[in-house]
C-alpha positions in Angstrom: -39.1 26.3 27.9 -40.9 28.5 30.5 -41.0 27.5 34.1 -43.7 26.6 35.5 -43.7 29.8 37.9 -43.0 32.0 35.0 -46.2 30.1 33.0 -48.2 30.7 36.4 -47.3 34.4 36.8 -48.4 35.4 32.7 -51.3 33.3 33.6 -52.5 35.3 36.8 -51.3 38.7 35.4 -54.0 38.0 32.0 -56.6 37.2 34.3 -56.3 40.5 36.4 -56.0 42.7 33.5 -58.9 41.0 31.7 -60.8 41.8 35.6 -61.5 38.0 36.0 -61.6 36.4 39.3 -61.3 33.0 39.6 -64.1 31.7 39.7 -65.1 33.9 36.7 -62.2 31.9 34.7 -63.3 28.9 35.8 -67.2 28.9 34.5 -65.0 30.3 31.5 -62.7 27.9 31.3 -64.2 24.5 32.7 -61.1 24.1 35.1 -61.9 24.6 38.8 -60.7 27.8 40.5 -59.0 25.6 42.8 -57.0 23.9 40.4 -55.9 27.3 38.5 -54.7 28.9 41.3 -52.0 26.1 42.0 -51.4 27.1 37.7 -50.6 30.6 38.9 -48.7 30.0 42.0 -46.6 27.7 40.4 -47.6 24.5 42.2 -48.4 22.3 39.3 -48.4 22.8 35.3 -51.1 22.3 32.9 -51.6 20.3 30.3 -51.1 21.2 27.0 -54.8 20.8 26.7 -55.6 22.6 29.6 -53.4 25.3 28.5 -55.1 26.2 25.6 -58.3 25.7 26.9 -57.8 28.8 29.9 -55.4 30.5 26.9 -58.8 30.6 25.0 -60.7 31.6 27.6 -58.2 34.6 28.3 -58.1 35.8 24.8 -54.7 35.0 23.9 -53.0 32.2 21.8 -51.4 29.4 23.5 -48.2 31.0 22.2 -48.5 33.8 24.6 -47.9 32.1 27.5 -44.6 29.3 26.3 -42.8 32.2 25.1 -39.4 32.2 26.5 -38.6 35.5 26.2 -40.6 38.3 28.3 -42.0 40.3 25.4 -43.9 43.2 25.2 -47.5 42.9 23.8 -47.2 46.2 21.5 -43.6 47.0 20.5 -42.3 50.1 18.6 -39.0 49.7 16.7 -38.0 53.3 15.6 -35.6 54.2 13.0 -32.7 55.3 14.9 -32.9 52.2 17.5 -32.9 48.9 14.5 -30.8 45.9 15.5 -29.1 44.7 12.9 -29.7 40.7 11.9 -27.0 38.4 12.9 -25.5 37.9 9.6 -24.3 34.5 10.5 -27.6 33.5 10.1 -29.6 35.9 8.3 -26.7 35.4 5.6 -27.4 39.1 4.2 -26.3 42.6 5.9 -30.6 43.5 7.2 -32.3 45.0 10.2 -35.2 43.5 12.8 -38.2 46.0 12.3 -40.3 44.0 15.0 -38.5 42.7 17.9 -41.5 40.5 18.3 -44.3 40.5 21.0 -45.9 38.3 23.4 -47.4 35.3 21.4 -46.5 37.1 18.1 -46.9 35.1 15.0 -45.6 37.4 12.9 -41.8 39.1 12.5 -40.6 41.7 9.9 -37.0 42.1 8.6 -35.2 44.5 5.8 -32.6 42.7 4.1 -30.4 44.3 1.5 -28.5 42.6 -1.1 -24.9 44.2 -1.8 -24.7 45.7 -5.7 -22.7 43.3 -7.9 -22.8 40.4 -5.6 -24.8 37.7 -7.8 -24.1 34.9 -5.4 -27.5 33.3 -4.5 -28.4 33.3 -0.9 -30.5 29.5 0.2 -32.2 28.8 3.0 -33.4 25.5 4.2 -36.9 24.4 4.3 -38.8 25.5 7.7 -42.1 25.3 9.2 -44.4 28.7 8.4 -44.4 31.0 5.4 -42.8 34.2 4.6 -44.0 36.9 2.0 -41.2 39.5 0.7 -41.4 43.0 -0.8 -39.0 44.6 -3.1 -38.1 47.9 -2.3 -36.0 48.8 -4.8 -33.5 46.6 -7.2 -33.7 43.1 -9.2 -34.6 40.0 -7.4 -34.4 36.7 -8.7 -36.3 34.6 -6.2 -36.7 30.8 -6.0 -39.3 28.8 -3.9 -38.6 25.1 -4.1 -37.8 24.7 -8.6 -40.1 27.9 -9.7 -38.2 30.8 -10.1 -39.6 34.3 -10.0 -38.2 37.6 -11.0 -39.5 40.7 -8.8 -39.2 44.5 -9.0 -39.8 47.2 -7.2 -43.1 47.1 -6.1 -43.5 43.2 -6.5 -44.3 40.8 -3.7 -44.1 37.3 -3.1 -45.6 35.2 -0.6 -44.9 31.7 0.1 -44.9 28.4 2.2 -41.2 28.3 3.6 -41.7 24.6 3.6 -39.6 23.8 0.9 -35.8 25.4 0.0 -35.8 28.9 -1.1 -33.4 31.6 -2.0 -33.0 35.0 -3.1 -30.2 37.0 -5.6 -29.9 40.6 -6.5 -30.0 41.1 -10.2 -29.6 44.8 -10.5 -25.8 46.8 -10.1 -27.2 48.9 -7.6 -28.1 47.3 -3.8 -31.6 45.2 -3.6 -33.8 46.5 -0.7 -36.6 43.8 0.2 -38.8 44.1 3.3 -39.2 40.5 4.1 -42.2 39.2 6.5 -41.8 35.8 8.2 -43.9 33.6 10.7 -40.4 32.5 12.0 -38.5 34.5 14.5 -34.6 35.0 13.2 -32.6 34.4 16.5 -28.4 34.3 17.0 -28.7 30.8 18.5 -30.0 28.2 16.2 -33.5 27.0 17.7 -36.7 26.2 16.8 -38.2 29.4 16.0 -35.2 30.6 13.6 -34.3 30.5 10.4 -30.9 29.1 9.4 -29.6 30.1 5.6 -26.6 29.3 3.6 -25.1 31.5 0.8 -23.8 30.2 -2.5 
């Protein structure tokens, strides 16, 4: 969790770049200029109410400012300068295309499933959804008992609230561009997605 001084700085440095003073974010806001200045300098923490309340009246989702990670509010991944996904949890060889921003909700991965390996790769039931495209090769994909077969071309998008898997098909390697409301991470946590392989 952010600190409170942390929550107070992203707070103050919104308001200034949106030109607010404070007592402009307060007839915004309903909360006395007073009381959101001891918010920015780290004297005393809002409530969760409160927070989305001045987050609202900034122009940002709540999300923005409990991010943990200092993150950039537009990010560029090129080509050359991917990171590749921690296998031991993405469970398939892929490659972060976004490395997220500032209250993102959204994330995008390629994954690539090796030619000839027919093993079927599950992952657990997690908050959000997730919709995949096939690039090239045979997908077999399952979302909770329904199983669909996908193409090139195809797309699939789905609640992640229920178990779901994926397997290549085709002989030659499976390339799906996969988008997800959940951030993968190295560490298990809240915001990643944990997977198994069968």
């Amino acid at each position: 969790m952010i600190s409170k001084e942390g929550l107070g700085t992203r707070i103050r440095e919104v308001r200034k770049a949106r030109n607010l003073t404070l007592k402009e974010l307060e007839r915004i806001s309903g909360f006395s200029a007073t009381h959101i200045s001891e918010i920015e300098r780290g004297k005393t923490s809002p409530t969760i109410g409160a927070l989305m309340r001045i987050a609202a009246a900034l122009g940002k989702e709540t999300s923005f400012f409990l991010e943990e990670e200092d993150l950039s509010e537009v990010a560029i991944t090129r080509t050359a300068g991917r990171q590749p996904l921690p296998e031991e949890v993405s469970k398939v060889p892929g490659d972060y295309l976004t490395p997220g921003i500032s209250g993102g909700r959204v994330n995008a991965y390629m994954l690539y499933l090796d030619p000839g390996d027919t093993r079927e790769v599950e992952y657990e039931a997690h908050g959000g959804e997730e919709g995949v495209y096939v690039i090239s090769g045979q997908v077999q994909f399952r979302v909770g008992e329904r199983e669909f077969f996908l193409a090139p071309g195809d797309a699939l998008h789905y609640p992640a609230d229920r178990p779901h898997g994926m397997k290549n098909l085709g002989e030659g390697r499976a390339e799906l561009l996969m988008v997800s409301t959940k951030r993968v991470r190295r560490e298990r946590s809240s915001n990643g997605t944990t997977g198994r392989t069968f």
